[in-house]
C-alpha positions as CSV (number, residue, x, y, z in Angstrom):
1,X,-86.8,124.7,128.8
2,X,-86.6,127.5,126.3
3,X,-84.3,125.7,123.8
4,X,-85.9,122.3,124.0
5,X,-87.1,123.1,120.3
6,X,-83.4,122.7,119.2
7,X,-82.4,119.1,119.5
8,X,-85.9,118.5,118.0
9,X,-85.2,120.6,115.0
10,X,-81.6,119.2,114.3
11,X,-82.8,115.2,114.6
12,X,-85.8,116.7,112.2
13,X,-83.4,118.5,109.8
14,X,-80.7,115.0,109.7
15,X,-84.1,112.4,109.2
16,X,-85.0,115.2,105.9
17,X,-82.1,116.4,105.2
18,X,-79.7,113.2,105.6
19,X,-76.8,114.7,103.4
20,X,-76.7,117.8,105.9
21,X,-74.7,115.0,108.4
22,X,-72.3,114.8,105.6
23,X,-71.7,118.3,104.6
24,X,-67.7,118.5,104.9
25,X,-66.5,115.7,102.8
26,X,-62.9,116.6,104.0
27,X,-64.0,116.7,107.8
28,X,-65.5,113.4,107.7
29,X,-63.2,111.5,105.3
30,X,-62.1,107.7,106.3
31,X,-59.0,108.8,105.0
32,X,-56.3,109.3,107.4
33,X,-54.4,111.2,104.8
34,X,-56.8,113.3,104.1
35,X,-58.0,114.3,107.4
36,X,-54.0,115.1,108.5
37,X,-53.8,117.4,105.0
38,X,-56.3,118.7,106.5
39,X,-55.8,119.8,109.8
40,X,-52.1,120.8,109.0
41,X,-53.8,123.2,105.9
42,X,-55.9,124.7,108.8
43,X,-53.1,125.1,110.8
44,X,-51.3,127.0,108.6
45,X,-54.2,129.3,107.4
46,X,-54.8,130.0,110.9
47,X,-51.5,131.0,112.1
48,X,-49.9,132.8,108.6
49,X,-52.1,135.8,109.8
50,X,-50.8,135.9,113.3
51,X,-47.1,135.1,111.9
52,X,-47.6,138.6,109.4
53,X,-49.1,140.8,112.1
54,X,-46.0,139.8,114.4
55,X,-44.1,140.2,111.3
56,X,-45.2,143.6,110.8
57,X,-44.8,144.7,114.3
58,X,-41.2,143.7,114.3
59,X,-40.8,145.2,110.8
60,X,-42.3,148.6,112.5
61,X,-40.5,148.4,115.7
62,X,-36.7,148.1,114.1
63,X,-37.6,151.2,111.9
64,X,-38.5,153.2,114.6
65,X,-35.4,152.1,116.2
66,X,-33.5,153.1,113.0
67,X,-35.3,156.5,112.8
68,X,-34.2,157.3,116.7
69,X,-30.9,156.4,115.9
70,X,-30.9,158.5,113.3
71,X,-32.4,161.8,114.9
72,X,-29.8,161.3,117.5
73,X,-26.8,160.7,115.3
74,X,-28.1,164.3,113.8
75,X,-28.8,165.9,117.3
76,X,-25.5,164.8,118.0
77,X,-23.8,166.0,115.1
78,X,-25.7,169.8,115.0
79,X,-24.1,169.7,118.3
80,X,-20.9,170.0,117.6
């Protein structure tokens, strides 16, 4: 019963407000076109941050693989 104030306010805010139930032009386009550019754009943005951090984290873990080869290719060679 607490937040029976909300649906009031939203219906109040779209009978004032009618443009605010249009606010994404992109979202709410009849174009079919549009609305696939859109969701493959989002798509995209969403995973090109997840595809660099993996990216980085391979980057990083084949260096540190280099640098331990190294070090033993030296421990091996003070050695001897």
């Amino acid at each position: 019963m607490k937040r029976a104030w909300i649906p009031v306010f939203v219906l109040t805010a779209l009978v004032l407000f009618p443009e605010v139930g249009h606010a994404c032009a992109v979202c709410f386009d009849a174009s079919d076109e549009n609305r696939k550019a859109f969701l493959a754009t989002t798509a995209f943005l969403s995973l090109l941050p997840l595809g660099m951090v993996g990216g980085a984290g391979l980057w990083v873990r084949k260096r540190s693989n280099e640098i331990d080869r190294e070090m033993a290719e030296r421990e091996v060679g003070e050695q001897e």
